[in-house]
C-alpha positions as CSV (number, residue, x, y, z in Angstrom):
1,X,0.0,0.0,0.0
2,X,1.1,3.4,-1.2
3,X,-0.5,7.3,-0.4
4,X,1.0,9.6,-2.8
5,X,-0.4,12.8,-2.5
6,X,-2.9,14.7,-0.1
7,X,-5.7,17.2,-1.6
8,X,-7.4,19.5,0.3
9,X,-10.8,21.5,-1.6
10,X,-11.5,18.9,-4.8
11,X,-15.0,19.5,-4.5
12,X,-16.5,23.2,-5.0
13,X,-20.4,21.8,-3.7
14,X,-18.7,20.8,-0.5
15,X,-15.6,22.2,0.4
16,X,-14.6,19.8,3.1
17,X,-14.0,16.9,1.0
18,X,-10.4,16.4,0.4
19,X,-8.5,13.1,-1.5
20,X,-6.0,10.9,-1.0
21,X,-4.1,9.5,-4.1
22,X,-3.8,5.4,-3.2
23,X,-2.6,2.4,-4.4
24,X,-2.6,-1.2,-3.1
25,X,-1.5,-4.1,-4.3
26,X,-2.3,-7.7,-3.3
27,X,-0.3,-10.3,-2.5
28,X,-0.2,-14.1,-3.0
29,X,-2.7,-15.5,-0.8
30,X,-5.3,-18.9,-0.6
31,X,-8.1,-16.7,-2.4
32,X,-7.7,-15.9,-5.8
33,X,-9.6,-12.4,-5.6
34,X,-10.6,-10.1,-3.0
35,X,-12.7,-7.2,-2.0
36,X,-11.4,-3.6,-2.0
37,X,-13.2,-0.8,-1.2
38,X,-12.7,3.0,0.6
39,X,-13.9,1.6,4.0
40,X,-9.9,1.2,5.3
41,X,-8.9,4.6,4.4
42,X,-8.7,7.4,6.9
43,X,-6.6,10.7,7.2
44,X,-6.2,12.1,11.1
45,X,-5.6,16.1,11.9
46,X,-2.8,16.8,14.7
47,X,-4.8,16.2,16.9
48,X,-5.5,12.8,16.0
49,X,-9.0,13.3,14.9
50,X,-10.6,10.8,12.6
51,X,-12.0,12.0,9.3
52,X,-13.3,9.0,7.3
53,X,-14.0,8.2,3.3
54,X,-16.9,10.3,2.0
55,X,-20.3,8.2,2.0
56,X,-21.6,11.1,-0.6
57,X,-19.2,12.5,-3.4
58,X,-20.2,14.1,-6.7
59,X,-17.3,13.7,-9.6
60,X,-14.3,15.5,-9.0
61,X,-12.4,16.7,-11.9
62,X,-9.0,17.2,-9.1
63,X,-9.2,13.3,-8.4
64,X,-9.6,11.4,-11.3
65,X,-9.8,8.1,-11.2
66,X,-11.7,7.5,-8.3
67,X,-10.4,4.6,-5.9
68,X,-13.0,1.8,-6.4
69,X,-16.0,0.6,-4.2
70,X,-16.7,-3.0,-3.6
71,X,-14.7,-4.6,-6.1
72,X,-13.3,-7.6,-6.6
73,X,-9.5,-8.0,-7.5
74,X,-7.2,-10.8,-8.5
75,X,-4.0,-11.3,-5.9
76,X,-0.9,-10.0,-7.2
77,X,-2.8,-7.6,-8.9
78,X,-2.4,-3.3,-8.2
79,X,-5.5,-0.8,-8.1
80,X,-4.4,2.8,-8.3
81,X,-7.3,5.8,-7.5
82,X,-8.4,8.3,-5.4
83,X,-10.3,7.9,-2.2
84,X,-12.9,10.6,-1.1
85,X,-12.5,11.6,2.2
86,X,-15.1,14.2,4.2
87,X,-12.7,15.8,6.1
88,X,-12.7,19.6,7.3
89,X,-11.3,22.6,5.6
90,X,-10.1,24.4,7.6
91,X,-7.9,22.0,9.5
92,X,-4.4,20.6,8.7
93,X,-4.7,17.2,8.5
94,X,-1.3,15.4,9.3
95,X,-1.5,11.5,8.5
96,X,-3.3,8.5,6.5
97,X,-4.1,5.8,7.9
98,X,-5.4,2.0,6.4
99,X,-6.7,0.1,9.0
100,X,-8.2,-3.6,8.2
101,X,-8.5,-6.6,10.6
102,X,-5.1,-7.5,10.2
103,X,-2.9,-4.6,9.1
104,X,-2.5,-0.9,10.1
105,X,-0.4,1.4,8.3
106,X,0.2,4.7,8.3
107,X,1.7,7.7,5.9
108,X,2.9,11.4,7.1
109,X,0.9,13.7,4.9
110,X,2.9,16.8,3.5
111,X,1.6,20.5,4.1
């Protein structure tokens, strides 16, 4: 798992959505395909505040293409996109997190 870039105001309707530029890739496993899906993704303000994906997002122009929902990938396979977070605008936010039943990681986020 990757974060590449941080963006605060992508969406002009509703100027606390930011994005986060992600990409994961799966590993060998006993499944052949998985589920992927926003739910893991997170990004935390300095004062470690949660701010979680989006549950309502209109299409951003800033954050194309968007990270996919519910979808089914092969292991050893890579899905790149960006994830839609409703977070607040005028706060600094400082870190993304992933968080799944196994796995935490986390990413500083650059100013």
């Amino acid at each position: 798992m990757t974060v590449y870039e941080h963006r605060k105001g992508i969406e002009p309707q509703d100027p606390n959505q930011e994005a986060i530029d992600v990409k994961v890739c799966m590993g060998a496993g006993k499944s052949s395909e998985v589920t992927i899906g926003s739910g893991p993704w997170a990004i935390y303000d300095a004062e470690d505040r949660r701010y979680k994906f989006a549950t309502k997002t209109w299409e951003h122009p800033g954050a194309v293409p968007g990270y996919p929902e519910e979808t089914q990938i092969r292991r050893g396979d890579c899905i790149r996109g960006w994830v839609i977070i409703q977070g607040q605008a005028a706060t600094q936010m400082t870190k993304a997190r992933y968080t799944s039943e196994s796995t935490i990681v986390e990413w500083n986020l650059v100013p």
